[in-house]
C-alpha positions as CSV (number, residue, x, y, z in Angstrom):
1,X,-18.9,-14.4,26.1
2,X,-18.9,-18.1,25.3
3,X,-15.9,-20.0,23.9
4,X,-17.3,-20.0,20.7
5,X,-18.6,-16.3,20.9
6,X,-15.0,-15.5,22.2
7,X,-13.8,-17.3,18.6
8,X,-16.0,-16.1,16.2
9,X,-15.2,-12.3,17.4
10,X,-11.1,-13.7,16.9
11,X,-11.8,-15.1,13.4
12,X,-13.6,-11.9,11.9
13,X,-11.4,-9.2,13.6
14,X,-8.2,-10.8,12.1
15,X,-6.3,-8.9,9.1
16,X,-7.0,-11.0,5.8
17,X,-3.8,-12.1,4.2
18,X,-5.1,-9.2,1.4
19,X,-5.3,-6.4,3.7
20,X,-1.8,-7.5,5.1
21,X,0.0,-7.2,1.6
22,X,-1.7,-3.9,1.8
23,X,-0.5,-2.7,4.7
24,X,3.1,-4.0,3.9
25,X,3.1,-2.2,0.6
26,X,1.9,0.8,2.1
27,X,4.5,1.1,4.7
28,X,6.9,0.2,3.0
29,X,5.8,3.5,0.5
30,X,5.8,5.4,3.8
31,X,9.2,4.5,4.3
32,X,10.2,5.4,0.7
33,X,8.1,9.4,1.0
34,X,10.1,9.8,4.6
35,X,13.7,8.8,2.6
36,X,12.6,10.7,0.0
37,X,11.7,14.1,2.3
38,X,15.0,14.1,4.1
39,X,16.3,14.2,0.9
40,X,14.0,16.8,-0.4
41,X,11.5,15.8,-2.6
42,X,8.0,15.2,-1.9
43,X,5.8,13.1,-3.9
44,X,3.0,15.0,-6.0
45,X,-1.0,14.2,-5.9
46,X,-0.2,11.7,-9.2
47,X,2.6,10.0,-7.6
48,X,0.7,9.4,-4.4
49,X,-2.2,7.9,-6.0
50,X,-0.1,5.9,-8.7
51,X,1.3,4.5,-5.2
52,X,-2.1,3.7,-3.9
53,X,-3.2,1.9,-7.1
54,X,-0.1,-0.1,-6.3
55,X,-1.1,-0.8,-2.7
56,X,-4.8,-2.0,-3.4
57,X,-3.5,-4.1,-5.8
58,X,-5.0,-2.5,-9.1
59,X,-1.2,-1.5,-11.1
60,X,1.2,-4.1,-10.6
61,X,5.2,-2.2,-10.0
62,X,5.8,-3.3,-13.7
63,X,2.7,-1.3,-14.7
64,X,3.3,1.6,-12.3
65,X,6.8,1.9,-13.9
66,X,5.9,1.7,-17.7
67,X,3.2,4.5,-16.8
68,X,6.0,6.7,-15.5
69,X,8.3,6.2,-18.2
70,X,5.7,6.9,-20.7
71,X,5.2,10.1,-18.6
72,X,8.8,11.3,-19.0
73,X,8.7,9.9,-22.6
């Protein structure tokens, strides 16, 4: 490849600053399920996909929480 080949193939295969928040966020909710298993509880089909909604960006936390409450409400 050329220098400029060599740069183009850098510049597209490198993680957007989006898809980094994502991937923070999500392992960061990995973390949270595995602390959450040791201590027994698992996280239902609902709770799992409130947290993905949270990791592509579509409920804020403040959202995510105010849809829980109102759950338990």
């Amino acid at each position: 490849m050329t220098g400029f080949e060599d740069y183009l193939c850098n510049l597209f295969s490198q993680p957007t600053q989006a898809e980094e928040v994502q991937e923070r966020r999500r392992a960061s909710f990995r973390n949270v399920n595995a602390s959450m298993a040791l201590e027994g509880f698992e996280m239902d089909s609902a709770q799992l996909a409130l947290q993905e909604d949270i990791i592509n960006g579509r409920l804020t936390t403040k959202q995510a929480i105010t849809q829980l409450i109102a759950k338990i409400s």
